[in-house]
C-alpha positions as CSV (number, residue, x, y, z in Angstrom):
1,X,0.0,0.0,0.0
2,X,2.8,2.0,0.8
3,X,4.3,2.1,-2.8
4,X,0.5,3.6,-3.7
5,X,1.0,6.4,-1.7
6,X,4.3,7.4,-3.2
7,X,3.1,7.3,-6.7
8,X,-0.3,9.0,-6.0
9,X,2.1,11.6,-4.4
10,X,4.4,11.5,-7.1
11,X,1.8,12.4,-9.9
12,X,-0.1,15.1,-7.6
13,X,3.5,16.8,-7.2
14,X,3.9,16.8,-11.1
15,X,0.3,18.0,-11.8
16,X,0.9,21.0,-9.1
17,X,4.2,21.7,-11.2
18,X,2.5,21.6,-15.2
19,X,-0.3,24.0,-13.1
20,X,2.1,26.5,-12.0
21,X,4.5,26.3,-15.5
22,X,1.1,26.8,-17.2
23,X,0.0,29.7,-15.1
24,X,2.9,31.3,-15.5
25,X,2.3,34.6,-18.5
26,X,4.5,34.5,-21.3
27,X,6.8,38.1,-21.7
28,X,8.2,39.3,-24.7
29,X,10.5,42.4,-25.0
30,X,9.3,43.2,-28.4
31,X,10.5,46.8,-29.7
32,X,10.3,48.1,-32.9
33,X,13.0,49.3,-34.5
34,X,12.5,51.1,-37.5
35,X,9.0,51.8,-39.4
36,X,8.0,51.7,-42.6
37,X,8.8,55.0,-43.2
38,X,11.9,55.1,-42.3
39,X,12.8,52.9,-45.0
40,X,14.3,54.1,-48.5
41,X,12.0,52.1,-50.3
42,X,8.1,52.4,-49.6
43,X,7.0,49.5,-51.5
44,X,6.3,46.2,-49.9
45,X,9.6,43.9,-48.7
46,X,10.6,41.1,-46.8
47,X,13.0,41.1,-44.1
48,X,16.5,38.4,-44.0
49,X,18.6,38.6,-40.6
50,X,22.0,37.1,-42.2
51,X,24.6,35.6,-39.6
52,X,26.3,38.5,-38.8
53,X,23.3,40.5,-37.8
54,X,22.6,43.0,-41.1
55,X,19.2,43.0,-42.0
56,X,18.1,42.6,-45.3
57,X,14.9,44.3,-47.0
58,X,14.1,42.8,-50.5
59,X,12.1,45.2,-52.0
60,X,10.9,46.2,-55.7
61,X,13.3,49.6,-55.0
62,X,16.5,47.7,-54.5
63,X,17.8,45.8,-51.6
64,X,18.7,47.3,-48.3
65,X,20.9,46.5,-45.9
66,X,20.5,47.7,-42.0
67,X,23.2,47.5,-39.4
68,X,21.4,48.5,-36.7
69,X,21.9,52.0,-37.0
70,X,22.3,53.2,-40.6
71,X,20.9,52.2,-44.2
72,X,23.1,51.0,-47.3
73,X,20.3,51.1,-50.3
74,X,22.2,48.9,-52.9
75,X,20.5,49.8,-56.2
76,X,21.0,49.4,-60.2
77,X,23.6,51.5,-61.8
78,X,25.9,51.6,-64.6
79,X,28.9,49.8,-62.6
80,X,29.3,46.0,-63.5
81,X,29.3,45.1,-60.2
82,X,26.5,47.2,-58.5
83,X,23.4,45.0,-58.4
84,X,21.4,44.0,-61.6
85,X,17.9,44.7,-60.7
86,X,16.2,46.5,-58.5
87,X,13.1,43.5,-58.1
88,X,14.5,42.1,-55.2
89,X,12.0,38.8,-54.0
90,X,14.5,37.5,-52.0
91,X,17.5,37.2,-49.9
92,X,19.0,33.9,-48.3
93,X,23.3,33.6,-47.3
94,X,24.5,30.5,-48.5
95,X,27.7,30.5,-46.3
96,X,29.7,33.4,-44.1
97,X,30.7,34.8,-47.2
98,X,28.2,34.9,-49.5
99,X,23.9,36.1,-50.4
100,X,22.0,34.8,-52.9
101,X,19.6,37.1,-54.0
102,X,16.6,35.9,-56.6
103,X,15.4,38.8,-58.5
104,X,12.1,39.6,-60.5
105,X,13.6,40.2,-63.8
106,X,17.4,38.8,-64.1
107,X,17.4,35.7,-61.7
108,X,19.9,34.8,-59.3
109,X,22.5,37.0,-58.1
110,X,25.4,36.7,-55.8
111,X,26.6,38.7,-53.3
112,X,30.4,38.9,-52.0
113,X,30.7,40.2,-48.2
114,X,34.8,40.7,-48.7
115,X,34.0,42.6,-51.7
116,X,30.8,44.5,-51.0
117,X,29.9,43.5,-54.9
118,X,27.3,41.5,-56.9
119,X,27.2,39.5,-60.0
120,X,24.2,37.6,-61.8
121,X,24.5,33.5,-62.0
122,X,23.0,30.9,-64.3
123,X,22.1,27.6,-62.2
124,X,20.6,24.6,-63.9
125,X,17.5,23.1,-63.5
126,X,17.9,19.2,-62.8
127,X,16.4,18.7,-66.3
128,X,19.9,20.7,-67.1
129,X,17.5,24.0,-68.0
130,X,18.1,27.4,-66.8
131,X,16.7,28.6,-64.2
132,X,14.0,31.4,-65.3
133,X,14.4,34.7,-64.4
134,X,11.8,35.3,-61.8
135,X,13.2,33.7,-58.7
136,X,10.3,34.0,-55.7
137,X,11.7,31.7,-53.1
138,X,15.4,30.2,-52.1
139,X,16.1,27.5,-50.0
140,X,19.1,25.9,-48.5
141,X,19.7,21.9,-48.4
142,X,21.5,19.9,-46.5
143,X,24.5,19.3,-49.0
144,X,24.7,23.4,-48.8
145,X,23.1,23.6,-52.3
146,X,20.8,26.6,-52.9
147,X,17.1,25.6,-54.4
148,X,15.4,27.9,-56.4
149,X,11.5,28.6,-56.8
């Protein structure tokens, strides 16, 4: 009988416990810290936090790159190596060096950290076809190759 006791006990004491982790509020320090309209683009984007903490706005105006405290706006010019297009749909890094960026209108484009600089890339399909232009989504997999939607 003894033995009943200490498991009765034993799952009363864990019920008390789930009550009080239940019970317990949930607190978020949420802060925002920038708006909209702070932004150099006022179209719509999506945000990218890459590894080393930059934050990345694709947006139809270029892409932009946050720090924390000040804007880079990386848009199309007449240098080879300034970004192709300023339909940006999305940003991903592929390793501590490098963004992949897929585009509206030119397709994939890399970025080089070391060398602040971009160039476009042509990836095959697995049926050996390029990719298209439009790229709306990249993923990583596990070998560390980038897929393309």
């Amino acid at each position: 009988m003894c033995i009943y006791k200490k498991i009765i006990g034993i799952i009363f004491l864990i019920h008390i416990v789930q009550i009080q982790i239940c019970a317990q509020d949930l607190h978020f320090d949420v802060r925002q810290i920038i708006n909209k309209s702070q932004l150099p683009s006022k179209g719509n984007f999506k945000a990218y936090t890459d590894w080393y903490g930059f934050v990345w706005f694709s947006t139809y105006d270029g892409l932009i790159r946050y720090d924390g405290i000040h804007f880079k706006h990386y848009t199309n010019s007449s240098e080879p190596t300034s970004i192709q297009s300023n339909k940006i749909n999305v940003v991903i890094q592929l390793n501590k060096d490098t963004l992949l960026i897929g585009t509206n209108n030119v397709g994939l484009l890399v970025y080089s950290y070391k060398e602040d600089k971009f160039k476009s890339i042509q990836y095959k399909n697995i049926d050996y076809e390029i990719i298209p232009e439009i790229i709306w989504d990249i993923d990583i997999d596990k070998n560390n190759n980038p897929l393309c939607i």
